[in-house]
C-alpha positions as CSV (number, residue, x, y, z in Angstrom):
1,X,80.5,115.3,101.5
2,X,81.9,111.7,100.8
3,X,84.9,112.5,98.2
4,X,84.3,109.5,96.3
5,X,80.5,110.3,95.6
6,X,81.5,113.9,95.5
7,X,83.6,112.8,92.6
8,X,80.3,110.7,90.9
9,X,78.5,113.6,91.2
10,X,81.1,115.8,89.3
11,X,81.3,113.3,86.9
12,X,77.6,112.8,86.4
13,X,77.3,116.6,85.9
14,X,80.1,117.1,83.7
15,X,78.9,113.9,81.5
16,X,75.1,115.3,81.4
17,X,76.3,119.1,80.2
18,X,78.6,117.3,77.3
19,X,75.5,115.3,75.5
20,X,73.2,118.5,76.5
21,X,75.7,120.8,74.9
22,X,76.6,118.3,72.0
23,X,73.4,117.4,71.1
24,X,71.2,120.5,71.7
25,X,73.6,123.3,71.1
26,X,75.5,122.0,68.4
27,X,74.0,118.8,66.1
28,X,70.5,120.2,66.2
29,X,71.0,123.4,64.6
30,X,73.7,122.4,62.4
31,X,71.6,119.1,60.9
32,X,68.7,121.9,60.0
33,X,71.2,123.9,58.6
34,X,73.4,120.9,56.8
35,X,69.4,119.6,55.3
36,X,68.1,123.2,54.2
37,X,71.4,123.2,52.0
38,X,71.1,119.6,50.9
39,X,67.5,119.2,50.6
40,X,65.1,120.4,47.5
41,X,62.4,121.5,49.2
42,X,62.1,123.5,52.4
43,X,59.5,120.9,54.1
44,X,61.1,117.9,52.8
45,X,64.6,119.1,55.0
46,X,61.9,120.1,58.1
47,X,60.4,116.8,58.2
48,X,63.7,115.4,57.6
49,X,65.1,117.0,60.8
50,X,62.5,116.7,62.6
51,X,62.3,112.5,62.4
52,X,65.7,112.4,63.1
53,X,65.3,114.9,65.5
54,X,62.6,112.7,67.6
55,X,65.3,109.6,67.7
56,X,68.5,111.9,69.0
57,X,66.3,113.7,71.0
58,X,64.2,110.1,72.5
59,X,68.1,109.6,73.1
60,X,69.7,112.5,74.6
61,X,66.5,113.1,77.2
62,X,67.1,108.8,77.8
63,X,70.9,109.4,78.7
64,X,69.6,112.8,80.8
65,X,67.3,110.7,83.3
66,X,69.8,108.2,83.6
67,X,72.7,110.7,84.5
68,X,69.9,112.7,86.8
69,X,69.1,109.4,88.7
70,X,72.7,108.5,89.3
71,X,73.5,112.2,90.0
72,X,70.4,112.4,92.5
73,X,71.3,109.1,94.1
74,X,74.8,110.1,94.3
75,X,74.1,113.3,96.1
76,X,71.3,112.2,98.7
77,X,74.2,109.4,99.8
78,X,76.9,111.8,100.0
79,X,76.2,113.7,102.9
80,X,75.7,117.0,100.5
81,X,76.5,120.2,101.0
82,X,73.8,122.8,100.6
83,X,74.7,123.7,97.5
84,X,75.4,121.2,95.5
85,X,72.0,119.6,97.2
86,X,70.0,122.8,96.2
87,X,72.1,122.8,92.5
88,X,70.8,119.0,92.0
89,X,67.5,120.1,93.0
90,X,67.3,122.8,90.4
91,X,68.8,120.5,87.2
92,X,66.4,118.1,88.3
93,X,63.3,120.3,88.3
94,X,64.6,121.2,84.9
95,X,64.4,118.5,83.3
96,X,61.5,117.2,84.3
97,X,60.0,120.1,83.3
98,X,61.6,119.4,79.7
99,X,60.1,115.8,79.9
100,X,57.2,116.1,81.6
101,X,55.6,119.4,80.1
102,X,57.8,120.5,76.9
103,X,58.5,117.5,75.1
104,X,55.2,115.5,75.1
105,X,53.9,119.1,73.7
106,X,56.7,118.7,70.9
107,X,56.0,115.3,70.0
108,X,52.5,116.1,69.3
109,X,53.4,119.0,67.0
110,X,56.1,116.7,65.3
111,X,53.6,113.8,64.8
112,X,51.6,116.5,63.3
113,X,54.6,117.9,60.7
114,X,55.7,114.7,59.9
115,X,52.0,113.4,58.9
116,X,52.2,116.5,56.1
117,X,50.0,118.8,58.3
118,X,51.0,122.7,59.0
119,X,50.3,123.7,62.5
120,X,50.6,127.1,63.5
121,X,54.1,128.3,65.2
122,X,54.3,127.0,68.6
123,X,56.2,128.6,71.2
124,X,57.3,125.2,73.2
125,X,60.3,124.8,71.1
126,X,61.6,128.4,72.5
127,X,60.4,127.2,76.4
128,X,62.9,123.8,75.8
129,X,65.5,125.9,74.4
130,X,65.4,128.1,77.2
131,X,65.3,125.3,79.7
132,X,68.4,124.1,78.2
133,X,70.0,127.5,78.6
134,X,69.4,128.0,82.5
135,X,70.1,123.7,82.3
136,X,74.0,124.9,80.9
137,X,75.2,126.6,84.0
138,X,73.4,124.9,86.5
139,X,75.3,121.9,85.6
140,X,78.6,123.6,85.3
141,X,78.1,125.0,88.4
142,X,76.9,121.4,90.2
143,X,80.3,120.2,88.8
144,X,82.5,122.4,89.8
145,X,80.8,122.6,93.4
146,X,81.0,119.2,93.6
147,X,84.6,119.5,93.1
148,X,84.9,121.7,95.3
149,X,83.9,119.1,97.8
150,X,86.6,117.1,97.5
């Protein structure tokens, strides 16, 4: 594997699991927890959260497909080995799976909060979550095999 893209692709990895871990693990639960003591009223805090929710989130999942473009470029022009090719893959299939079937699900329920309505309890919010859980190791592990590959 080319050390030089070996080394993007570490980085890229590395950069990707510090906003997913910052963002997802850490300020989302903590700015629900930080408005339910703050705010009155229980549904004022959740619409709250939620609308700034949509913008971090619009955000984070923008930086992700940047950082998984990069990282997939990086990787297909490296000469890869099989696992960091087969790790790329997976992170990949993650997140699209985030975008492409999770999150436009979300929006609608937000849209839905947000415009005073109550929806019934959705269980997409548990499916990203979980995506983000097997989307934490994968990406440590496509780091450090990429630096392995130096």
């Amino acid at each position: 594997m080319n050390h030089s893209l070996a080394a993007l692709t570490a980085a890229t990895a590395f950069t990707w699991l510090g906003t997913v871990v910052g963002i997802s693990l850490l300020e989302t639960p903590l700015r629900f927890r930080a408005l339910r003591n703050h705010v009155e009223e229980d549904a004022e805090a959740t619409r709250l959260g939620l609308g700034i929710g949509r913008l971090v989130f619009r955000a984070l999942n923008t930086t992700e497909a940047v950082l998984a473009v990069v990282t997939v470029v990086a990787v297909l022009a490296a000469g890869p080995t099989v696992a960091v090719a087969v790790l790329t893959g997976i992170v990949a299939v993650l997140l699209i799976v985030q975008l492409a079937a999770v999150r436009p699900f979300l929006q609608r329920r937000s849209s839905r909060v947000l415009a005073g309505e109550h929806p019934p309890r959705s269980g997409a919010h548990h499916v990203y979550v979980a995506l983000e859980m097997l989307k934490v190791p994968a990406l440590i592990a496509l780091g450090a095999t990429a630096l392995a590959a130096l």
